[in-house]
C-alpha positions, 0 to 999 in steps of 0.5 A: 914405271917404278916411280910411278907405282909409288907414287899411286901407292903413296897417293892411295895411303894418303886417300886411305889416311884422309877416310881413316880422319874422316870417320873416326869409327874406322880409325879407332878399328884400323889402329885397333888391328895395327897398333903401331899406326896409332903410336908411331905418328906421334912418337917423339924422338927428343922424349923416347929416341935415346932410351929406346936406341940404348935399350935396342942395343942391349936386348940385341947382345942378348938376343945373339947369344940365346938365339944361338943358344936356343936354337939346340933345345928346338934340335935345329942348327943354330942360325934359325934362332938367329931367324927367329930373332930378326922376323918375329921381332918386326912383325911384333912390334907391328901388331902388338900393343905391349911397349916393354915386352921383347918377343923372340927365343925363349927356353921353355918354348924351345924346349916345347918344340924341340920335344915335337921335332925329336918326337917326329924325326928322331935319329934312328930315322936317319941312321946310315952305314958307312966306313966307321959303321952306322951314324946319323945322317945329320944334314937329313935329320936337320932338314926333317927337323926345321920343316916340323919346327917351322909347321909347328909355329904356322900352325901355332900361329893360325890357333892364336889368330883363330882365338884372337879374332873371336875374342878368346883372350880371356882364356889366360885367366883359367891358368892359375898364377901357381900352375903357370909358375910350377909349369915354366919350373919344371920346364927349366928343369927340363932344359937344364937336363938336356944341357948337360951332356954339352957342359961334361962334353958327353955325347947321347941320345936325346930323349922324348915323351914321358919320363925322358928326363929320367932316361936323360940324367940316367944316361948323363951319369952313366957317361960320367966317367967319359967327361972331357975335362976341357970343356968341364973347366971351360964350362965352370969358367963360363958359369963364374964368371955369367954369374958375377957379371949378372949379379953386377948388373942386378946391384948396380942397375940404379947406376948403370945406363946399361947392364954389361953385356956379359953373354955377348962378349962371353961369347966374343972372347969363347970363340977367340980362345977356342979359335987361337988356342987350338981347342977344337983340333987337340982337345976336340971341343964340340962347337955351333959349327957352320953358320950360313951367311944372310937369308934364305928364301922363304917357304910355305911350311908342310901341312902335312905334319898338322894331324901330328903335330896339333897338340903341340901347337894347342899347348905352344899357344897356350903356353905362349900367350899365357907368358907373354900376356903375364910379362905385359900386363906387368909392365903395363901396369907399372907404366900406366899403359893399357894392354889387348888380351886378344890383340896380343894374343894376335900379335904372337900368332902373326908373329908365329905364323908369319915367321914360319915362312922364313925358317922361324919357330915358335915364339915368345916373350924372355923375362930377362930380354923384357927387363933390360929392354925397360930397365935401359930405357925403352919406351916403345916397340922401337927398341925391338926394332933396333935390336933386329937391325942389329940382328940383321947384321950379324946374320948378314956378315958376322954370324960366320964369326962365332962357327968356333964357338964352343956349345958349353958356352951357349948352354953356360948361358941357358944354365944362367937364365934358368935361375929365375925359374929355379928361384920359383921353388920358393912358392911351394914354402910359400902356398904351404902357409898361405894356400894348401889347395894352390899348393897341390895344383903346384906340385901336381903340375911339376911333377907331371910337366916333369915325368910325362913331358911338357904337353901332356903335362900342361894337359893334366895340369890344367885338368886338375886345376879345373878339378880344384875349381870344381870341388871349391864350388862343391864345397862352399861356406854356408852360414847363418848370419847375425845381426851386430849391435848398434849396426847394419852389419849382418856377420856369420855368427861362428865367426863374430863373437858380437853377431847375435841371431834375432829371434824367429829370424834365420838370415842363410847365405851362402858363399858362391852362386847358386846353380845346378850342381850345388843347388841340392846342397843348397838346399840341405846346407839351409835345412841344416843351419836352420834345424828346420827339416822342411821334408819331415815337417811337411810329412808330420804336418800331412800325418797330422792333416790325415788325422785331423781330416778323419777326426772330422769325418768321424765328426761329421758323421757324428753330426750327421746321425746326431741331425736324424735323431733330432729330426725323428725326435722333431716328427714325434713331438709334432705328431703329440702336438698335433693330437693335443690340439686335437683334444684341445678343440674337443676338450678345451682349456689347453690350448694356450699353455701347450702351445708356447710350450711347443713353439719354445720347442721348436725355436729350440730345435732350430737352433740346434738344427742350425748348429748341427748343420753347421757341425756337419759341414766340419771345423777348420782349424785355421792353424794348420790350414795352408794360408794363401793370404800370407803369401800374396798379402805382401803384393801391396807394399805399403801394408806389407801384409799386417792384416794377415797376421791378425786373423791368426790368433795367439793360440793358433800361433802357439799350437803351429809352433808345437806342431811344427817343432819351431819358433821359427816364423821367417827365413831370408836367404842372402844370395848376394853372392849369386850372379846368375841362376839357370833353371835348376837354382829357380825351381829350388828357390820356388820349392823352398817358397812352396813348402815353407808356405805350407809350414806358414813360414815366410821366405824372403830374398835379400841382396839380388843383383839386377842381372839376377833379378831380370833372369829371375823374371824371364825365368817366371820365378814370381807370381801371386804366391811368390811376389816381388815384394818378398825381395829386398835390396839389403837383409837389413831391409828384410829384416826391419820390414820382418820385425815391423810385420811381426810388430816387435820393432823395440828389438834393435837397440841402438848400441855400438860395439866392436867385432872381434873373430 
């Protein structure tokens, strides 16, 4: 029956594999999920085999002893690091597409959960009386405390496969190098804290929420005076000697196969002298204790503690994802291999959500582990494999073993690994010279990771981080830019001391996309730069309309009474005319003189008729008349409007710019830097067309991108007054077309120099 079984389930994988050859489409979409099935069957065992096995062997000593060792700072026994070591390794080396990352225990992500479970499970919960008073029921508390550490990576797990499979990696790119650097600092801080009571052999309270670091180092030195002493010197000895050793192996890697295995053999030799010196029964070291042997059923974690614990989760799959995409993309990088954001950011929620279910918990890459892991040799996922083997054996038969193993020890080991972390203060001399805004985002997410605890601290960090974003939007760079001689080159003209404006010309750009927020600003940054206020124009130019307009009311009243005196005076003359002819027909001798005389009259009085009607129809000044024609002129691009510009005339031109306050005839606004527009951006950019058209100012746009030109057009941004012919794909390009129109292209000259700040 068995036999049978597989060989259909072989016959049904080579069916699978024969259609996944078939259509590559379905194949390409298969490996995608399941990396591993893509490199697997062409890995090649003379190439990588000896590197990764050496490689697996090295990250396993250090999986071990910080699987023990992180284990505490999650408050659970210590064989669940051990767990966490072995399940999640597999899984990930499955699905991931990173080949050098070593996935497994990690302080900060321990330290993250273990705040959740003492949050929810703390140890008055669990207080009982008996015959030496009230203690803690630890066997209870432990249970409560893996149940809310193992619901904690499900849920973590089902957040990082939902954002996975949308495609949500890209979130990572909104936690700002500084922040994730002074987050996992401060989170070392706070590892640090909770390990010293284990290296002065105190015994307190272990604290949660804001300020517990505060309460923890208070605590510690009041308890200062109780010190045991034999684990203080077992603890200084440890430190030594770690640090030595690694720094050894940081000198000496170039001629090391492989790094000294300094923590697992510390931790070999601490738990054979505390076992054979008696440590534990004279001096009353505190050790890990009982470490069960081989694996425990696996378990569908409580849902029940979801509501509780869902903030934890967000901020663990944050935190996370975001260390582990930023080790992997370092490495790719330096091997030339490409990484998945949302295949990774899958890998380390089934790694997560998969390992719950075998008293696992939360999950993540270790600098130190991915180091040995690429610096011995690793070339692939298989390393990670060999070193859960070995992993595999240790729970299986030897974790029993290291049940004498003093906990000073372990956390001598933490104290080691947080030194990367420590170095990271450095940044805060560093952002001081290079970056003042970065710098503050720095120090704003140390001190709060640091006072208000990890998870409301990563909250308010990442608030204040998208504040600066916000307020860098708010506040961009606005300049007038120049033209640099003997060149195409348009440069800001506070900055370049070569850069010259042209006359009658003002090139605005400025330094982020325009759109709803700072659309305003936009608009009076331009009139600013520029020194033409458009709205006070606009009102002087109505005042200076309304007055014009009564002038010619007035005139044309004028006119009017003027038209009825001439026409009175007409009738009279007709009727003298008349009485003339009369005696002319009666008298004689008249006839001919008086009447030349009266037609020269009337030809006289027609013209003036004429001219009065025409006065009563009013003048147009054409130099304050909103010319449409300069707006539309420009739709045929091959005379790019020159017969508008003659029918003004000089005069009329001096007489605008007196009016008008400005020689300013054209303005190009540089939106470069623009890469989208909502509708806000589109109706400013029309307003500013419409009210320089009525101060016959042209406006033109240069350096459009194409995408921002087809949202332009679905937006109807252009039309008979705005054409597309006012865009131009460089300033150069508007400029030449500018001076052309304007008939003063002798202004460029052909000179070559240099540009200096």
């Amino acid at each position: 029956m068995w036999l049978q079984y597989f060989i259909l389930s072989n016959m049904n994988g080579m069916i699978f594999w024969d259609g996944c050859y078939r259509c590559p489409s379905l194949k390409r979409t298969v490996t995608s999920w399941v990396p591993i099935l893509g490199w697997l069957p062409q890995y090649s065992l003379r190439e990588n085999a000896i590197g990764d096995l050496i490689a697996g062997f090295s990250v396993a000593s250090m999986h071990l002893p910080q699987g023990m060792a992180y284990a505490p700072l999650a408050a659970i026994p210590t064989v669940h690091g051990l767990y966490t070591s072995f399940y999640p390794i597999l899984i990930f080396a499955i699905f991931s597409t990173s080949r050098h990352v070593s996935i497994g225990t990690f302080s900060v992500i321990s330290m993250m959960a273990g705040s959740a479970t003492v949050r929810l499970a703390p140890d008055q919960n669990f207080l009982v009386n008996g015959t030496n008073g009230t203690t803690v029921n630890t066997t209870a508390r432990d249970v409560a405390r893996v149940q809310i550490a193992c619901s904690l990576a499900l849920l973590t797990g089902i957040f990082q496969i939902l954002l996975g499979i949308v495609r949500f990696g890209f979130v990572v790119t909104y936690l700002s190098q500084p922040l994730i650097r002074a987050y996992t600092t401060a989170s070392a801080c706070q590892v640090a804290s909770t390990q010293l009571k284990y290296l002065f052999g105190v015994s307190i309270a272990r604290y949660s929420g804001p300020l517990s670091l505060i309460y923890t180092v208070v605590d510690v030195c009041r308890m200062l005076p109780k010190t045991r002493v034999v684990e203080l010197v077992v603890g200084v000895i440890a430190l030594s000697v770690l640090i030595v050793i690694k720094n050894i192996n940081y000198r000496c890697k170039e001629k090391m196969i492989a790094p000294i295995p300094i923590e697992l053999i510390l931790v070999i030799v601490a738990t054979i002298i505390t076992h054979y010196a008696g440590l534990i029964d004279k001096y009353g070291v505190d050790v890990v204790g009982v470490i069960p042997s081989g694996f425990r059923a696996p378990v569908v974690p409580d849902g029940s503690f979801f509501p509780s614990i869902a903030g934890d989760a967000i901020s663990l799959a944050i935190v996370s994802y975001t260390i582990n995409i930023a080790l992997a993309k370092t490495f790719a990088l330096k091997h030339g291999y490409k990484v998945d954001n949302n295949q990774e950011l899958a890998a380390v929620g089934l790694s997560n959500g998969i390992g719950s279910f075998f008293f696992c918990y939360n999950v993540s890459s270790s600098l130190s582990r991915s180091l040995v892991q690429e610096t011995t040799g690793g070339k692939t996922q298989v390393a990670g494999v060999v070193s859960s083997i070995i992993v595999l054996v240790t729970i299986l038969g030897i974790g029993a073993l290291f049940e004498d193993l003093p906990k000073v020890v372990l956390a001598s080991i933490v104290f080691v690994n947080l030194k990367g972390m420590f170095i990271q203060f450095a940044d805060v001399h560093t952002l001081w010279k290079t970056s003042k805004v970065d710098l503050l985002v720095w120090l704003i997410t140390f001190v709060s990771a640091l006072l208000l605890n990890l998870d409301i601290g990563l909250a308010v960090s990442v608030g204040f981080s998208v504040l600066t974003i916000v307020f860098r939007l708010q506040l961009p760079h606005y300049s007038i830019l120049g033209l640099v001689p003997g060149t195409d080159l348009y440069l800001d003209i506070e900055s370049y001391k070569e850069a010259k404006e042209i006359p009658g010309i003002k090139i605005f750009r400025s330094s982020v996309t325009i759109y709803h927020t700072n659309a305003e600003m936009y608009l009076e940054a331009l009139q600013e730069k520029t020194g033409i206020d458009i709205r006070n124009l606009l009102t002087a130019k109505k005042k200076q309309d309304r007055v014009l307009k009564c002038k010619q009311e007035k005139e044309k009243e004028k006119a009017k009474k003027e038209a009825k005196k001439q026409k009175r005076a007409a009738r009279h003359r007709s009727s003298g005319t008349c009485f003339l002819k009369k005696s002319e027909n009666n008298e004689g001798g008249f006839s001919v003189g008086l009447s030349g005389q009266n037609q020269v009259n009337c030809a006289d009085f027609r013209l003036t008729e004429a001219s009065t009607s025409d006065l009563g129809m009013g003048h147009i000044n054409q130099a304050y008349q909103h010319d449409t024609s300069m707006l539309s002129s420009d739709s045929d691009t091959s005379c790019h409007g020159d017969d508008s510009i003659d029918k003004v005339s000089h005069d009329g031109d001096e007489e605008k710019g007196k009016a008008y306050g400005s020689c300013t005839h054209s303005i190009i606004l540089d939106i470069s830097t623009t890469n989208f527009v909502d509708i806000v951006a589109v109706n400013t950019l029309k307003n500013i067309f419409r009210d320089a058209g009525e101060l016959d100012m042209d406006i033109y746009l240069a350096g459009c991108q194409a995408s921002v030109v087809k949202q332009l057009e679905t937006a109807r941004f252009f039309s008979e007054l705005i054409p597309k012919s006012r865009l131009f794909v460089t300033v150069h390009d508007a400029v030449l077309y500018i001076l052309k129109k304007q008939k003063l292209t002798d202004f460029i000259l052909d000179v070559s120099v240099d540009t200096y700040l």
